[in-house]
C-alpha positions as CSV (number, residue, x, y, z in Angstrom):
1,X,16.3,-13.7,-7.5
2,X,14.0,-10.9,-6.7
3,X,11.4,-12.0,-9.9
4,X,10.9,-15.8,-8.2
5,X,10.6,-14.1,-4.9
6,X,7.5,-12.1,-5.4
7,X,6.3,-14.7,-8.0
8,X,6.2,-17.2,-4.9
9,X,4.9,-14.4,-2.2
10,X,2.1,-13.1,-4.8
11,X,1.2,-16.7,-6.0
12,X,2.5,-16.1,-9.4
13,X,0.5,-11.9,-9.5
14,X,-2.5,-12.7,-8.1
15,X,-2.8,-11.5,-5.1
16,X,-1.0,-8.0,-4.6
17,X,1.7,-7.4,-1.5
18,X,2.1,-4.9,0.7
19,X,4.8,-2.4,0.3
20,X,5.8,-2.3,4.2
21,X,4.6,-3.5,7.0
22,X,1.3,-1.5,8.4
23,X,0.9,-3.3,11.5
24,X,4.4,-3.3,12.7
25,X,3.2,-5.4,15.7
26,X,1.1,-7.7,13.3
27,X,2.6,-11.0,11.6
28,X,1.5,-11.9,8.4
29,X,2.3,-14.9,6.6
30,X,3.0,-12.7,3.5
31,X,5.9,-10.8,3.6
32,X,5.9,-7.1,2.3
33,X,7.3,-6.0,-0.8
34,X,10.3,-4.5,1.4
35,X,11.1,-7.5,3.2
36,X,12.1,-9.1,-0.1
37,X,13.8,-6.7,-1.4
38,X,16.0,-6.4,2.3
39,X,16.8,-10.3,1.2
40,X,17.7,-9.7,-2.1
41,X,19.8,-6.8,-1.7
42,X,21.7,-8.2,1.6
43,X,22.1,-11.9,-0.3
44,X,23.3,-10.1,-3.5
45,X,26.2,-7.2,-2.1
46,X,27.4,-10.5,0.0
47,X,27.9,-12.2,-3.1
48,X,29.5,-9.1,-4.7
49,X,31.7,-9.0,-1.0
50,X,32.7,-12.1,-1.3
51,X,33.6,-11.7,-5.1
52,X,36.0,-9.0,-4.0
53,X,37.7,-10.8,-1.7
54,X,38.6,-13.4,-4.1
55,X,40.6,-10.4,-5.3
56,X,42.7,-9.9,-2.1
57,X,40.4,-7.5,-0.8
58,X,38.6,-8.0,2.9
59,X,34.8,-6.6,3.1
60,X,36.3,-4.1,6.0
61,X,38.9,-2.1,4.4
62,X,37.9,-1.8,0.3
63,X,39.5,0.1,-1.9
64,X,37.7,3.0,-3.5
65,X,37.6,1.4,-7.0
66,X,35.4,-1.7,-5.2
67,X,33.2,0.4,-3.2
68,X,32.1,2.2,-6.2
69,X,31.5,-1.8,-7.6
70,X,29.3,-2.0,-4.6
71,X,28.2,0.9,-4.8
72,X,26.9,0.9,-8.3
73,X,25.2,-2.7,-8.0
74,X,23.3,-1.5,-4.9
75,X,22.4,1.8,-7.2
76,X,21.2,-0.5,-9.7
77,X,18.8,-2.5,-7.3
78,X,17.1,0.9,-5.8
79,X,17.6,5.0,-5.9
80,X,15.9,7.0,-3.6
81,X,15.1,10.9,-3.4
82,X,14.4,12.9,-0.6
83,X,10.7,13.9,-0.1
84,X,8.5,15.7,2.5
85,X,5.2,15.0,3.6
86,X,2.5,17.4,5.9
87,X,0.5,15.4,8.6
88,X,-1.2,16.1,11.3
89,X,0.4,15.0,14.9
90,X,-2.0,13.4,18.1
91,X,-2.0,17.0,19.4
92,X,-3.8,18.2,16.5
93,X,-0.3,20.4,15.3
94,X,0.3,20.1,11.2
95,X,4.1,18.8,11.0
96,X,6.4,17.5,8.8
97,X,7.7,13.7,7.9
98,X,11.5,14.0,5.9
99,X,12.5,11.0,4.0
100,X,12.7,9.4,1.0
101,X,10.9,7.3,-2.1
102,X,12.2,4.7,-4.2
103,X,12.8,7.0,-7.7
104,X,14.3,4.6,-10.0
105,X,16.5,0.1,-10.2
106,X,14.4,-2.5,-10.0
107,X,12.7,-2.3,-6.9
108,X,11.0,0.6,-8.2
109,X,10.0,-1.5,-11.0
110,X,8.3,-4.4,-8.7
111,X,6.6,-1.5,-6.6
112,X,5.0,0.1,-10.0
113,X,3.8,-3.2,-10.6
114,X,2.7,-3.8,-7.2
115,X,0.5,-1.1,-7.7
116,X,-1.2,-2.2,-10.5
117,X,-1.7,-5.1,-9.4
118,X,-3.0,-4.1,-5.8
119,X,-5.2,-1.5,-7.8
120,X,-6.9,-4.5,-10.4
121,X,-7.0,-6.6,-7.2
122,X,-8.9,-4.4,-4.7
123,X,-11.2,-2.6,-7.6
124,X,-12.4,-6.9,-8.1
125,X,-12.7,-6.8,-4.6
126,X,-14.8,-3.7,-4.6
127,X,-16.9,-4.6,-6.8
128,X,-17.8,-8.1,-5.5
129,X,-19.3,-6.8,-2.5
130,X,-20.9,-3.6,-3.5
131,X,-22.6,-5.0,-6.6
132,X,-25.4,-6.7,-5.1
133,X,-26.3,-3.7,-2.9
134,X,-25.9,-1.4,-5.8
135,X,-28.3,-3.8,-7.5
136,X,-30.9,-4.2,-4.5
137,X,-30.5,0.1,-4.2
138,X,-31.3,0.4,-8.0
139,X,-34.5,-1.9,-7.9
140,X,-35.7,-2.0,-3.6
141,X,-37.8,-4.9,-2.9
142,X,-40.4,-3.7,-1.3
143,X,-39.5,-4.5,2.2
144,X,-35.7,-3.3,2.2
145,X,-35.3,-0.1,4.3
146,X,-32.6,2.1,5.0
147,X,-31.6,1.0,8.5
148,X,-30.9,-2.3,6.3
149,X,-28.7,-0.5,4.0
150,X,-26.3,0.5,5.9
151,X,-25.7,-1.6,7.9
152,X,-25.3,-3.6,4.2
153,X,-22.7,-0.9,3.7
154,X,-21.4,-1.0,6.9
155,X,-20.3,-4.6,6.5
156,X,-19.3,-4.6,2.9
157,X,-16.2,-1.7,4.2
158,X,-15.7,-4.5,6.8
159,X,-15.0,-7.0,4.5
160,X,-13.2,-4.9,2.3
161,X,-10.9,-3.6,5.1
162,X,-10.1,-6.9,6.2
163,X,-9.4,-8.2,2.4
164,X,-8.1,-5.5,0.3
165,X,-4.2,-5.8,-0.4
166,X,-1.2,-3.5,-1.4
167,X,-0.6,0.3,-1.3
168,X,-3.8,0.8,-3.3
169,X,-6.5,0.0,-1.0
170,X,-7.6,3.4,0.4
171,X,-7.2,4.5,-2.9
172,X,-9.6,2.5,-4.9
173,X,-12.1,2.6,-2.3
174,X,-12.1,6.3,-2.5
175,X,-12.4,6.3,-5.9
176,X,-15.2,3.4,-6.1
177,X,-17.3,5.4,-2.9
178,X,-17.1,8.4,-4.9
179,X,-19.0,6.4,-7.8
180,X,-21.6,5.1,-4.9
181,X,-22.7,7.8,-4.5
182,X,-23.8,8.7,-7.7
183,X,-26.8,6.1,-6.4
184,X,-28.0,8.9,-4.1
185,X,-31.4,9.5,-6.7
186,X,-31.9,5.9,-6.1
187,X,-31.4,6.2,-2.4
188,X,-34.5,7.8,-2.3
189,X,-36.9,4.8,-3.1
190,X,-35.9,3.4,0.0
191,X,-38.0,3.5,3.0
192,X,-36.7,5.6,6.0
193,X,-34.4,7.5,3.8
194,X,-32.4,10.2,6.0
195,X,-30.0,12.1,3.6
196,X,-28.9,14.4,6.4
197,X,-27.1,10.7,8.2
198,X,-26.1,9.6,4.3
199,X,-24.8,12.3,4.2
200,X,-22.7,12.8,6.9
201,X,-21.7,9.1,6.4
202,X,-20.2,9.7,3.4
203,X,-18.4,12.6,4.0
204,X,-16.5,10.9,7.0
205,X,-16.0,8.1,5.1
206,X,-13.8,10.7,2.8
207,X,-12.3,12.4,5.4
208,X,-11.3,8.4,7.1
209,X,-10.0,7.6,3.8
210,X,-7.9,10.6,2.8
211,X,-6.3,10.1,6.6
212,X,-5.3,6.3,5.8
213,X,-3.7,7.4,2.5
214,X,-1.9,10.5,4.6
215,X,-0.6,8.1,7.0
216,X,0.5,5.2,4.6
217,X,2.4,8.4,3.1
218,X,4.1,9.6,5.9
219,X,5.4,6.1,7.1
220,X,6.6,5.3,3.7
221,X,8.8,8.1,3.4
222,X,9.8,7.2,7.5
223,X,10.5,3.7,6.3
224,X,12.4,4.4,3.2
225,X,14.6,6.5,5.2
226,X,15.3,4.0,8.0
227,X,15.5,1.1,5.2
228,X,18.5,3.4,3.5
229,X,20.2,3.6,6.6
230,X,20.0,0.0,7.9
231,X,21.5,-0.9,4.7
232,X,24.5,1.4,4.6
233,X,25.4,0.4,8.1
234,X,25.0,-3.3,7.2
C-alpha cells in the first residue's frame, strides 16, 4: 500500500518528497513523506481492528494478547528513538528540542530512500544552474563583470530554493557551494572583483545554510514526537 503510494506522489522516483511539512501554513499538491505514511498506518491497524473484532473482540476494550498483535504490526511499520537536538531560540538563548527519529520498519526504509533520491535530484538541480556560470567564470567574455556575477549567483540560489526537493536540499547545496568556491583563482579575471564582498557572501551563505539544516533538525525530532503521539491516541 505504502510502495504505490509514494510511487504515485514521486511520479514513479523522480522527483523526491518532502519528509514533513516545512511550511505548515503552505499547501502543496504533493503530500510529504509523513502524510503517507499517517494514511497507511491509520488504513492498516483499522484493518488489523477490524480483524480482531471478527474474533469477538471490540477495538475499545482488547485483550493483552491483541494489543501486542497491534502493537507489533504498528512496530513493524516504524520504531522511533528518542533524540536531542541544540538550537538557538528568537532571543538568541542556545536550548534544547527532545523528541524522536524513525530508527528502524519500513518507513525508515522509504525515508532512506527519500534521501537518496532528494540528494541525486537536487545535486542535477544544482548543477543545471551553476554550470553555465561556472563555465562563463572559467573563460570571462570580455565584457562580464562582477556586479553581473552575482547577481548570476544570486538568482541561480533563487531558483534553486524554489525547486530543490526533499530533506537533502540544504545539504547538497552546502556541499556543491563549498566546490564553487574552489573557482575563487578564477574569480579574479573578472572585472570589478571585490573578494572582501565574495567573501563575506560566502561565508553567510554557510552560516544561512547550516541554520536551515539546524531547523529542519529540530522540527523533525518535534514532529516525530507529536506524530507518535497522535497515533497512540488514535
Amino acid at each position: 500500500l505504502m510502495q504505490a503510494q509514494v510511487a504515485k506522489a514521486t511520479k514513479n522516483g523522480q522527483v523526491p518528497l518532502e519528509e514533513a511539512a516545512e511550511n505548515k501554513g503552505k499547501s502543496s499538491s504533493q503530500p510529504t513523506l509523513m502524510d503517507l505514511h499517517h494514511q497507511v498506518f491509520q488504513v492498516v491497524t483499522d484493518m488489523l481492528l477490524e480483524k480482531v473484532g471478527h474474533l469477538g473482540v471490540s477495538s475499545g476494550d482488547l485483550g493483552n494478547e491483541n494489543k501486542a498483535v497491534v502493537d507489533q504490526m504498528q512496530k513493524r511499520l516504524v520504531q522511533h528513538e528518542k533524540r536531542s537536538a541544540d538550537y538557538v531560540a528568537a532571543d538568541g538563548s542556545t536550548r534544547k528540542q527532545e523528541g524522536l527519529v524513525v530508527t528502524s520498519g519500513e518507513l525508515f526504509h522509504y525515508i532512506q530512500g527519500n534521501k537518496e533520491l532528494s540528494k541525486a535530484f537536487c545535486q542535477k538541480l544544482y548543477e543545471r544552474l551553476f554550470d553555465p556560470i561556472r563555465k562563463r567564470v572559467e573563460n570571462p567574455p570580455p565584457d562580464y563583470n562582477f556586479k553581473q556575477l552575482m547577481q548570476e549567483l544570486e538568482g541561480a540560489s533563487q531558483h534553486y530554493s524554489q525547486q530543490a526537493r526533499g530533506p537533502e536540499k540544504w545539504v547538497v547545496l552546502q556541499e556543491m557551494t563549498k566546490d564553487l568556491e574552489n573557482l575563487t583563482a578564477n574569480f579574479k579575471k573578472i572585472k570589478g572583483f571585490q573578494r572582501k564582498l565574495m567573501k563575506e557572501k560566502q561565508k553567510k551563505q554557510q552560516a544561512d545554510l547550516l541554520a536551515k539544516e539546524k531547523a529542519r533538525e529540530v522540527q523533525q525530532l518535534y514532529d516525530q514526537q507529536k506524530d507518535m503521539q497522535q497515533a497512540h491516541q488514535e
